[in-house]
C-alpha positions as CSV (number, residue, x, y, z in Angstrom):
1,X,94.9,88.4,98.5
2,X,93.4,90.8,101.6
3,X,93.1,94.2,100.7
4,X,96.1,96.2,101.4
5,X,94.7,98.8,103.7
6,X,91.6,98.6,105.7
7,X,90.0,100.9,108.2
8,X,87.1,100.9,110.3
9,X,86.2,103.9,112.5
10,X,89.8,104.6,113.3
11,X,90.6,107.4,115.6
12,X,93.7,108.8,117.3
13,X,92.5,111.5,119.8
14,X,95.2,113.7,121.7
15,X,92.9,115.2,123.5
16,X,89.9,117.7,123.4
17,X,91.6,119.8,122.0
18,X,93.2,117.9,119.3
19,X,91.6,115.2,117.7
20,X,94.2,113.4,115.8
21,X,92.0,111.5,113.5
22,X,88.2,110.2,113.9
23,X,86.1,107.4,112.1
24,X,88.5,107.1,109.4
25,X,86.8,104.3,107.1
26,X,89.0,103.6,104.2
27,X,89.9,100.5,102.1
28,X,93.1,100.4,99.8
29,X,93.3,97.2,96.9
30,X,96.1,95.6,96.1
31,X,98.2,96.8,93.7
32,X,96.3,100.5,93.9
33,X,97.9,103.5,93.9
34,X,96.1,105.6,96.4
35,X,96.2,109.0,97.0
36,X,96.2,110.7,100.8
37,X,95.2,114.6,100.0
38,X,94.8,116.5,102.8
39,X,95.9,120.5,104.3
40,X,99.0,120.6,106.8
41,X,97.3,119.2,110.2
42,X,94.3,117.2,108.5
43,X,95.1,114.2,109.6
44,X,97.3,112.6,106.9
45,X,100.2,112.0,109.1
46,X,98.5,110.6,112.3
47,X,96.6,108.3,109.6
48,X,99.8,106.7,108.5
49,X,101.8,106.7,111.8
50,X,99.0,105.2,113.0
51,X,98.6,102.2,110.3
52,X,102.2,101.8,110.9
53,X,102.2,100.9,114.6
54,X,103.9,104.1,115.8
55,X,101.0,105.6,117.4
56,X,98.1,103.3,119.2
57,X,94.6,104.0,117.7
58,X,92.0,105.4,120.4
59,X,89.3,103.8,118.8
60,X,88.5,101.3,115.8
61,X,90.5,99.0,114.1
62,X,92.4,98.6,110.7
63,X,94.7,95.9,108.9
64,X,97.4,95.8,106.6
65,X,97.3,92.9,104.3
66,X,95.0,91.4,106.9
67,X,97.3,91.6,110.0
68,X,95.7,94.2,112.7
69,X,97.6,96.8,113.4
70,X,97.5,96.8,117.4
71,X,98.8,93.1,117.3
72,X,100.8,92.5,114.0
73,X,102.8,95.5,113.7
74,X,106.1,94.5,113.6
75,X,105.3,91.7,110.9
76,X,103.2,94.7,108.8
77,X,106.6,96.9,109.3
78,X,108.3,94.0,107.4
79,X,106.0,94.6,104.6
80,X,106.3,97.8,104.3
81,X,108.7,100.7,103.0
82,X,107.9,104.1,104.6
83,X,109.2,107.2,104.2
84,X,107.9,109.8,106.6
85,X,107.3,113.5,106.2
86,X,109.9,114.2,108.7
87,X,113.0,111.9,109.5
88,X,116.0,112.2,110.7
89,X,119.6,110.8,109.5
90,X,122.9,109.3,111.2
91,X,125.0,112.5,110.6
92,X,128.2,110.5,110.4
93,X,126.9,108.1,107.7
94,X,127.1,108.2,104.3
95,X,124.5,106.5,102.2
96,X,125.7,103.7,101.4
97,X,126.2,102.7,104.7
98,X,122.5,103.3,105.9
99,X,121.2,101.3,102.8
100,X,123.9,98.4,103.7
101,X,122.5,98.9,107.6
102,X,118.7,98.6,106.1
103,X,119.8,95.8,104.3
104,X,121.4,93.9,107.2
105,X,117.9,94.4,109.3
106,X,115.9,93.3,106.1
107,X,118.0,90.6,105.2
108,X,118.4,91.9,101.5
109,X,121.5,90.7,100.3
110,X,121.5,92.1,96.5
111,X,122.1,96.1,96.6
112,X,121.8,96.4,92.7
113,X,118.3,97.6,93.0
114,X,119.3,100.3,95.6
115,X,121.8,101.4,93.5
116,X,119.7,101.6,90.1
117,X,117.4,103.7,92.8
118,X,120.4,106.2,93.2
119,X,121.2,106.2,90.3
120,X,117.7,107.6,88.8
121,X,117.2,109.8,91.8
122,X,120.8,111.2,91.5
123,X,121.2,110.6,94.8
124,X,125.1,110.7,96.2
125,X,125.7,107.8,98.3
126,X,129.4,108.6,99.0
127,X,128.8,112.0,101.6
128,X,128.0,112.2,105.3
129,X,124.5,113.0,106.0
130,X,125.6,116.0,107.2
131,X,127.2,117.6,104.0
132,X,123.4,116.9,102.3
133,X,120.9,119.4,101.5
134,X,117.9,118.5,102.2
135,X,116.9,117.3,98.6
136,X,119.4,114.8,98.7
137,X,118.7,113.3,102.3
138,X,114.9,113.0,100.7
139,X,116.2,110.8,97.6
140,X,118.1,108.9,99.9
141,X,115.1,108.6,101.9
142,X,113.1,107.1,99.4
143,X,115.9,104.5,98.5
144,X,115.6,103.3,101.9
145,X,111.8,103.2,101.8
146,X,111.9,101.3,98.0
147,X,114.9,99.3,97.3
148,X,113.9,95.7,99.1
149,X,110.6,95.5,96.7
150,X,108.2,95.9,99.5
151,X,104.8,95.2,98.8
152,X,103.3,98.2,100.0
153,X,104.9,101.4,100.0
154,X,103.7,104.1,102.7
155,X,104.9,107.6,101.7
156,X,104.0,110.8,103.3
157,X,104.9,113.7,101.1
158,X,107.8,112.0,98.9
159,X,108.4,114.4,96.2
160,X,109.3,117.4,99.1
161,X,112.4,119.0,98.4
162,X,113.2,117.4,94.8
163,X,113.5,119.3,91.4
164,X,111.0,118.9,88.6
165,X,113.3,116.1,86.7
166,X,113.3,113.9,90.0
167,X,109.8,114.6,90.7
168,X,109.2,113.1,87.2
169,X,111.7,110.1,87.5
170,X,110.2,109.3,91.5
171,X,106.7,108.8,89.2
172,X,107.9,107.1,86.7
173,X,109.0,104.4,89.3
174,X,105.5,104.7,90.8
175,X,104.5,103.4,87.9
176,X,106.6,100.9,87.5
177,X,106.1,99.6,91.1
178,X,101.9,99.4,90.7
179,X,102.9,97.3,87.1
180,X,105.0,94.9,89.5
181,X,101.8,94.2,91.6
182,X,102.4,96.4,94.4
183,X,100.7,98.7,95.9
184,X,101.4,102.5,96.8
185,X,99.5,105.0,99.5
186,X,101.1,108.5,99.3
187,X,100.3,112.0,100.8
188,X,100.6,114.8,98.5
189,X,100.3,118.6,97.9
190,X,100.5,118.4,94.0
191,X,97.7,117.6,91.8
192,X,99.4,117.2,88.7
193,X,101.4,114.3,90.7
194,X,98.3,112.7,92.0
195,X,96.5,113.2,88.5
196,X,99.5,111.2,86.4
197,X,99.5,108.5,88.8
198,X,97.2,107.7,91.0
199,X,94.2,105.4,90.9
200,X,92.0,106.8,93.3
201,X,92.0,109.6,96.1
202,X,90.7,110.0,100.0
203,X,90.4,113.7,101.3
204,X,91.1,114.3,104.6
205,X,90.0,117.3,106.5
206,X,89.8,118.2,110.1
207,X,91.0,114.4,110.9
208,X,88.0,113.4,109.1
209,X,87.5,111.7,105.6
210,X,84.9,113.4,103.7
211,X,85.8,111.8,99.9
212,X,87.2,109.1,98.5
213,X,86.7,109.3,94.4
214,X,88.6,108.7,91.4
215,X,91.2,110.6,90.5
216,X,89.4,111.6,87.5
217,X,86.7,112.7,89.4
218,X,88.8,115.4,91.5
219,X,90.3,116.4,88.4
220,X,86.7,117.2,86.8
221,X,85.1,118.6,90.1
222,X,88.0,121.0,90.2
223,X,88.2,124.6,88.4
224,X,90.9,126.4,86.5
225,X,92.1,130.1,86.2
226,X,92.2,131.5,83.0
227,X,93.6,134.4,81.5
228,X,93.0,135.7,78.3
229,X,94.7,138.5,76.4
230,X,93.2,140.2,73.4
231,X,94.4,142.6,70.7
232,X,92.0,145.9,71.6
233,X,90.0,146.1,74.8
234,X,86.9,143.9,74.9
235,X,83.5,144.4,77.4
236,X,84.7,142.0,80.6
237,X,81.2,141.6,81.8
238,X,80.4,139.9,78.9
239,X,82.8,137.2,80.0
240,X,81.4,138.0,83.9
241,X,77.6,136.9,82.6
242,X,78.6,133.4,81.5
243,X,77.5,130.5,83.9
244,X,80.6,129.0,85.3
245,X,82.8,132.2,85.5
246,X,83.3,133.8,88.7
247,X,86.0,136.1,90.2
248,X,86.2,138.4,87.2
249,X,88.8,140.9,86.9
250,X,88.8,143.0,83.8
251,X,91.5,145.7,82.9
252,X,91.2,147.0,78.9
253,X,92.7,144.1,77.2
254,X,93.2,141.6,79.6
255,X,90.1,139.4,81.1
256,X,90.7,137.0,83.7
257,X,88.6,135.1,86.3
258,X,87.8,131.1,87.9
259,X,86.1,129.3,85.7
260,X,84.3,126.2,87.5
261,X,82.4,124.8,83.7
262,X,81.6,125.7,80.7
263,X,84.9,125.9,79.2
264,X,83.8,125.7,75.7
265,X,80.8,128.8,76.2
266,X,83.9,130.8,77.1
267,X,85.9,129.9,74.3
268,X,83.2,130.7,72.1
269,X,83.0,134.5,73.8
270,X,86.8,134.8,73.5
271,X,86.6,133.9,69.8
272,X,84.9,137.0,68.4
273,X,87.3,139.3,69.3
274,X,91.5,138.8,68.1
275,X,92.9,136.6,71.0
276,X,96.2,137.3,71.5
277,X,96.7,134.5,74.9
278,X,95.1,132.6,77.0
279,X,96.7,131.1,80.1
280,X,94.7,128.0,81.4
281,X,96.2,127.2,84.7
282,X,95.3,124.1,87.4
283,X,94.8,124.7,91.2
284,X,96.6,123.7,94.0
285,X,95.8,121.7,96.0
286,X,95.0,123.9,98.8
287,X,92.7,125.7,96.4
288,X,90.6,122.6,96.2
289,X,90.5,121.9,100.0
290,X,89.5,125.9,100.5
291,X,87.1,125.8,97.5
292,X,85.3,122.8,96.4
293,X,85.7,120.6,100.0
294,X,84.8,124.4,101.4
295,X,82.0,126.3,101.6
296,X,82.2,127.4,98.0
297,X,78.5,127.1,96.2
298,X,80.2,124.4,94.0
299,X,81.2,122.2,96.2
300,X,78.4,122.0,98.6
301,X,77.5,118.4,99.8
302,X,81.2,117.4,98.7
């Protein structure tokens, strides 16, 4: 099978001022979930509206399951379930009358799978576009985008606007979809999301790629914030000293800072005096981009 996403030098320029995208070189496998990670205006957007036909590349190429997308995009748009970061709904509609309209222009005749979609993302079918918050126009969203089985899904920010337990149910059918054989490229601003289920990652920044690693990898290159609370004060440059820790701030009991290594030094520091708690907290995303992929000592040559 051809890979399912290949680029070489693509670039979308809007102008001078606004570069769009430039010498984006990135190959997807099949059945790979990939991860798109990138700040509001990186790039991640024009990337993918870009891939989909919707915008016409100023430079280099790029396929989707081998079929260029300057020439094939209408036959990669059949193979394909999108959901874009922004999109607009038939007010009048309910949902179950823009799944039935996908359907028709799909030529999926069997709804059970959109349903068992609904179902899951608790999204209501029955109301008007209109009467929706936005939560709900995003599960019904992501119906559209997954119930005819496509073989790649295309997904630019999915989980926006949904609650914890339909964050978690959306992954769970990520995962089910990569067991199926298919394969999934999403943009995201949460790492814990991109941790639990995604292969590998790209960074974009500036419309440029600077990484693609493992998901694992971005997970160990990035740091943590901890916060420790003991039972009487403790000396909080003795916690400032150790090699990893930076951004100290010490008040009598409490001792927090970043801690970029070393995690088991630290514990070792915390455990002769009475700990009383110790928060241990990811980063965002955005930390990441501002930090490691930044001009942070840590992350230089990144």
């Amino acid at each position: 099978m051809s890979v399912a996403i290949e680029t070489e030098g693509l670039s979308k320029r809007y102008g001078r001022k606004a570069p769009g995208i430039e010498d984006v070189n990135l190959v997807v496998a099949p059945g790979e979930v990939f991860g798109f990670l990138g700040p509001n205006g990186a790039g991640k957007t024009t990337t993918i509206r870009t891939l989909l036909g919707f915008l016409k590349p100023t430079g280099g190429s790029a396929t989707v399951f081998g079929l260029d997308i300057r020439r094939d995009s209408v036959e990669i748009r059949a193979r394909v379930g999108n959901l874009p970061g922004e999109f607009a709904l038939e007010d009048r509609m309910t949902g179950e009358g823009l799944l039935k309209y996908f359907a028709r222009l799909r030529g999926v005749k069997d709804l059970g799978y959109a349903h068992e979609l609904a179902e899951r993302l608790g999204a209501d079918l029955r109301r008007p576009m209109r009467r929706l918050s936005r939560g709900n126009k995003q599960k019904i969203g992501l119906v559209q985008a997954m119930f005819h089985r496509p073989p790649l899904l295309i997904l630019d920010e999915p989980t926006g606007g949904l609650d914890p337990l339909v964050q978690e149910e959306f992954l769970d059918i990520i995962e089910e979809t990569q067991a199926e054989g298919r394969t999934v490229f999403f943009s995201s601003h949460n790492l814990a999301e991109v941790e639990r289920v995604c292969d590998r990652v790209g960074i974009i920044r500036g419309g440029k790629l600077v990484a693609v690693e493992t998901t694992d990898t971005l997970v160990d290159k990035s740091f943590r914030h901890v916060r420790l609370t003991f039972e009487e004060p403790v000396d909080g440059e003795s916690f400032g000293a150790l090699p990893g820790v930076e951004d100290l701030k010490s008040d009598g009991t409490k001792v927090s800072f970043t801690l970029y290594d070393n995690l088991d030094v630290v514990i070792k520091q915390a455990a002769r005096h009475r700990l009383v708690n110790m928060e241990y907290d990811r980063p965002s995303l955005e930390e990441v981009f501002l930090t490691y992929y930044g001009n942070h000592k840590n992350g230089e040559g990144a």
